[in-house]
C-alpha positions as CSV (number, residue, x, y, z in Angstrom):
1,X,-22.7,164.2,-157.9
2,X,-21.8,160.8,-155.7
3,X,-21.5,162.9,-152.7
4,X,-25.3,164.2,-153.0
5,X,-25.7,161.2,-154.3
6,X,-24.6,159.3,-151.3
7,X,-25.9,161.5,-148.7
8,X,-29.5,161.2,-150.2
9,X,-28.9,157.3,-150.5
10,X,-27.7,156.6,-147.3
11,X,-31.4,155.8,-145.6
12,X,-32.3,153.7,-148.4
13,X,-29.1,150.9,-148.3
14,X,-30.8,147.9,-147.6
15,X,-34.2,148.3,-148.7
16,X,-33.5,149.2,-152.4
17,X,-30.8,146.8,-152.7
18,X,-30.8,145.5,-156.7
19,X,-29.0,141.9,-157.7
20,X,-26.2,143.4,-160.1
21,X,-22.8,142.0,-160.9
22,X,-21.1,144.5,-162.9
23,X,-17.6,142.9,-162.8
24,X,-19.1,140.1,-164.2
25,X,-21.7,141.6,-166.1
26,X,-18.2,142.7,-167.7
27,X,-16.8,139.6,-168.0
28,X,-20.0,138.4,-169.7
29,X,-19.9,141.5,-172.3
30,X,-16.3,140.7,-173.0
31,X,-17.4,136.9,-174.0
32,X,-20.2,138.2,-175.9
33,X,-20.5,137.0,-179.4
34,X,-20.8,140.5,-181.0
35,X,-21.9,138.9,-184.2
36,X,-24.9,138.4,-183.3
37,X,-25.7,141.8,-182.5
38,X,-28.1,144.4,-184.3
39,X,-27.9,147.9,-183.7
40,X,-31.3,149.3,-184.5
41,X,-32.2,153.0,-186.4
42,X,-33.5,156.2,-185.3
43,X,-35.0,156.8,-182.0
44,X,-35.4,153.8,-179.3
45,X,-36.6,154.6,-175.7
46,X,-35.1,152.6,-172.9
47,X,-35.0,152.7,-168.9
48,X,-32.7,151.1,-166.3
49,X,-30.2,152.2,-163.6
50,X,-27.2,154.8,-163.4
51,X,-24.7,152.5,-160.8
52,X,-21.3,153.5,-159.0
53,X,-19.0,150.4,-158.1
54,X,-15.9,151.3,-155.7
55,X,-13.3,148.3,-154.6
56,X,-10.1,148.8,-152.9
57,X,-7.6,146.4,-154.3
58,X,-5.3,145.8,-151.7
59,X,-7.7,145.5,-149.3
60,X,-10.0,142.9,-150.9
61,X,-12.7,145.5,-149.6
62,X,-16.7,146.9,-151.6
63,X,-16.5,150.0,-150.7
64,X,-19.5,151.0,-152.7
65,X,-21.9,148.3,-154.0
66,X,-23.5,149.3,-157.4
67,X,-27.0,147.4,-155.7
68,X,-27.4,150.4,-153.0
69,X,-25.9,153.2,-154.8
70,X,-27.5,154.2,-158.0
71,X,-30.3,156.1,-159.6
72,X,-33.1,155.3,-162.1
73,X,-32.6,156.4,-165.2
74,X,-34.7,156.8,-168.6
75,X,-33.0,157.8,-172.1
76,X,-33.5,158.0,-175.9
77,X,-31.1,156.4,-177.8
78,X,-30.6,157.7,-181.3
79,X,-28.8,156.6,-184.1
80,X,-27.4,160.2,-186.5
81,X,-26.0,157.4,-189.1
82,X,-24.5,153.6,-188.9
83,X,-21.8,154.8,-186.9
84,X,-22.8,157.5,-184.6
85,X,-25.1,158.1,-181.8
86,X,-26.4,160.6,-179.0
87,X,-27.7,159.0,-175.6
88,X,-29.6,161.9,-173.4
89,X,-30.5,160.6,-169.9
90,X,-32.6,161.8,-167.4
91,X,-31.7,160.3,-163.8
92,X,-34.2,160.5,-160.9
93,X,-33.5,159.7,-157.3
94,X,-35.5,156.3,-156.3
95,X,-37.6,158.3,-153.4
96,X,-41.6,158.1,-152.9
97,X,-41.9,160.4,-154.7
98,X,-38.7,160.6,-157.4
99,X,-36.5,163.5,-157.2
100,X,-35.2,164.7,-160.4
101,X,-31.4,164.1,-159.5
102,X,-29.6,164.6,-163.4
103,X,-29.9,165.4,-167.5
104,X,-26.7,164.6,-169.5
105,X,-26.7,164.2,-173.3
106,X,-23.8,161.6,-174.6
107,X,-22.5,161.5,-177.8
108,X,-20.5,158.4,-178.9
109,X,-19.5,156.3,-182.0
110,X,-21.2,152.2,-182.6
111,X,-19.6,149.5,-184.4
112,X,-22.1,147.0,-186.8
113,X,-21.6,144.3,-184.4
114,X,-22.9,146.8,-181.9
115,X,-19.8,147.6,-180.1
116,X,-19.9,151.2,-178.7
117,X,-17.7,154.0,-177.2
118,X,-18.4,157.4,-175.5
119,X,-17.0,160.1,-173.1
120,X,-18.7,162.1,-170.5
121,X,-19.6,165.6,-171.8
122,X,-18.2,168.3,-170.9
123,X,-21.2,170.3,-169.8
124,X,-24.2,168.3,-168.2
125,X,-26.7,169.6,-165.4
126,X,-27.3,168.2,-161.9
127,X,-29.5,168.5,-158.9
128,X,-27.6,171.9,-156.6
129,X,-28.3,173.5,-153.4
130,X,-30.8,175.2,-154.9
131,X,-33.2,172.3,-155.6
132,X,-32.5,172.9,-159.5
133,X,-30.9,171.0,-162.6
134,X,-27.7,173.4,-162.9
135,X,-24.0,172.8,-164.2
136,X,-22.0,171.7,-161.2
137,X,-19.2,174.3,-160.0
138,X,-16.6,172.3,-161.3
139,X,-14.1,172.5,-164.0
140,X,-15.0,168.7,-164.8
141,X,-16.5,165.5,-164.0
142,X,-13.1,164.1,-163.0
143,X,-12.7,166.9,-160.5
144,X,-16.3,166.9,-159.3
145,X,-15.0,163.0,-158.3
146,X,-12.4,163.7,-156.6
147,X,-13.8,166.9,-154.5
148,X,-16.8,164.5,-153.7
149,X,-15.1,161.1,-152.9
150,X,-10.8,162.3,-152.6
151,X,-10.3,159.7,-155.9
152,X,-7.2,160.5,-158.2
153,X,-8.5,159.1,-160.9
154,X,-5.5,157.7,-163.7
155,X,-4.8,155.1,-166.1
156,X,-6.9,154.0,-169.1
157,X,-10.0,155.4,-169.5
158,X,-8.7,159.2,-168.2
159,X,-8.3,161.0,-170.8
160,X,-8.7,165.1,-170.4
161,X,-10.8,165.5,-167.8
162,X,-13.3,163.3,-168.7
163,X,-13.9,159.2,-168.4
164,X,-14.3,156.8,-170.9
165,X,-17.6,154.1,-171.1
166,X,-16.8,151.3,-173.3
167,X,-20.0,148.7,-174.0
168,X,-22.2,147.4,-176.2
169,X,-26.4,147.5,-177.5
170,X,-28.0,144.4,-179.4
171,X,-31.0,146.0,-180.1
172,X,-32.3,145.3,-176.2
173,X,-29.8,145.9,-173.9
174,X,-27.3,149.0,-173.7
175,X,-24.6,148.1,-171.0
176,X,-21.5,150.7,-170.8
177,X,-18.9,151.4,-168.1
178,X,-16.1,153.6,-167.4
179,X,-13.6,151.2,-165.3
180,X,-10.9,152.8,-164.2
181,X,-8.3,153.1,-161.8
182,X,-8.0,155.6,-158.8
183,X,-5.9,156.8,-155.4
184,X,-7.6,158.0,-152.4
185,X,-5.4,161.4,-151.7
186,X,-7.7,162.9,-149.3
187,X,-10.5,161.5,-147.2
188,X,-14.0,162.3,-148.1
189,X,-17.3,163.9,-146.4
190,X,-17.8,162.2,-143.3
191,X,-20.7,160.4,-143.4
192,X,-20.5,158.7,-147.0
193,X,-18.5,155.3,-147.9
194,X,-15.6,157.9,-148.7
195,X,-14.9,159.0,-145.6
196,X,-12.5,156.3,-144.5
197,X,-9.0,156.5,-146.1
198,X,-8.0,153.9,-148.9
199,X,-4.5,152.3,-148.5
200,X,-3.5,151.3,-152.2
201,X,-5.2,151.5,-155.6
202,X,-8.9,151.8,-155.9
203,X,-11.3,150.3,-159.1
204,X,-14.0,153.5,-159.8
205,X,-16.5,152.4,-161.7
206,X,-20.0,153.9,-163.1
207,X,-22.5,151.7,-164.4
208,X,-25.0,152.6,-167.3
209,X,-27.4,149.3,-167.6
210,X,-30.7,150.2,-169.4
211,X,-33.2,147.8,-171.2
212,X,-35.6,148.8,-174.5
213,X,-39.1,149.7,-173.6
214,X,-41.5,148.1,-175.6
């Protein structure tokens, strides 16, 4: 996943570049007056950006900046009852033309003030060697990150082999993240912004930010 997804990237940093704060697009959704929030019924369509975010603590260093790494992304967002809904995504690389990059179907839980939850499946499908949408070979999306970036993923947000996204969706907006906290143990592909060894913990982050289409 982010090592395909940073090898096919790595000629467009710069010139795809998107204005995106997601630490403070976090601090923002913390602040958020969630009572003014209205989460809507049935089926809404939206679009937006898949992001990955990467700082090393101790070094005060961006290791990967959400505005040049991350993929387009359209969804249906639909509401089972008051409390529950499914996400399926459909992510495409930002080349002339797209290339169909990644399909996963989320299922999480929404509060009335719009507050919502949700872990990464355990099966999804992704672009492979073999120019198709297949599982990936791996036993989970927090071993695919590691074997692609070296990340020891721990902490908060960990939980089983999967990541948590925490966020919220007034009706326009649907903004979720997985923050969580990670050790380089092993260098990764040369070539990518993993390939230099991190001394210290690591913030991983990846970013769903999608707007309503009218």
């Amino acid at each position: 996943m982010i090592l395909v997804l940073s090898m096919l990237l790595i000629s467009l940093i710069g010139c795809t570049k998107q204005n995106t704060d997601p630490l403070g697009s976090n601090d923002a959704l913390n602040n958020m007056n969630m009572k003014s929030l209205v989460v809507r019924e049935g089926t809404v369509t939206l679009q937006g950006f898949m992001r990955w975010y990467v700082y090393a603590k101790e070094e005060h260093k961006l290791i990967v900046d959400p505005a040049q790494l991350f993929t387009l992304c359209t969804a249906e967002l639909t509401f089972s009852d008051k409390q529950n809904f499914t996400l399926h995504t459909i992510e495409t690389l930002p080349f002339d033309p797209p290339v169909l990059f990644r399909e996963i179907t989320f299922k999480g839980e929404i509060t009335p003030s719009g507050a919502l939850k949700f872990t990464w499946p355990e099966t999804w499908l992704e672009l492979q060697p073999s120019g198709l949408l297949e599982p990936p070979p791996f036993a989970n999306v927090v071993e695919q990150i590691k074997t692609h970036t070296g990340y020891e993923l721990f902490g908060p947000g960990v939980n089983k082999g999967t990541v948590n996204y925490n966020g919220s969706f007034d009706g326009t907006s649907f903004f979720a993240d997985c923050h969580v906290n990670a050790f380089q143990v092993v260098t990764g592909p040369v070539g990518t912004p993993y390939a230099e060894l991190v001394a210290g913990p690591i913030i991983f982050s990846m970013i769903t930010e999608l707007q309503v289409v009218d």
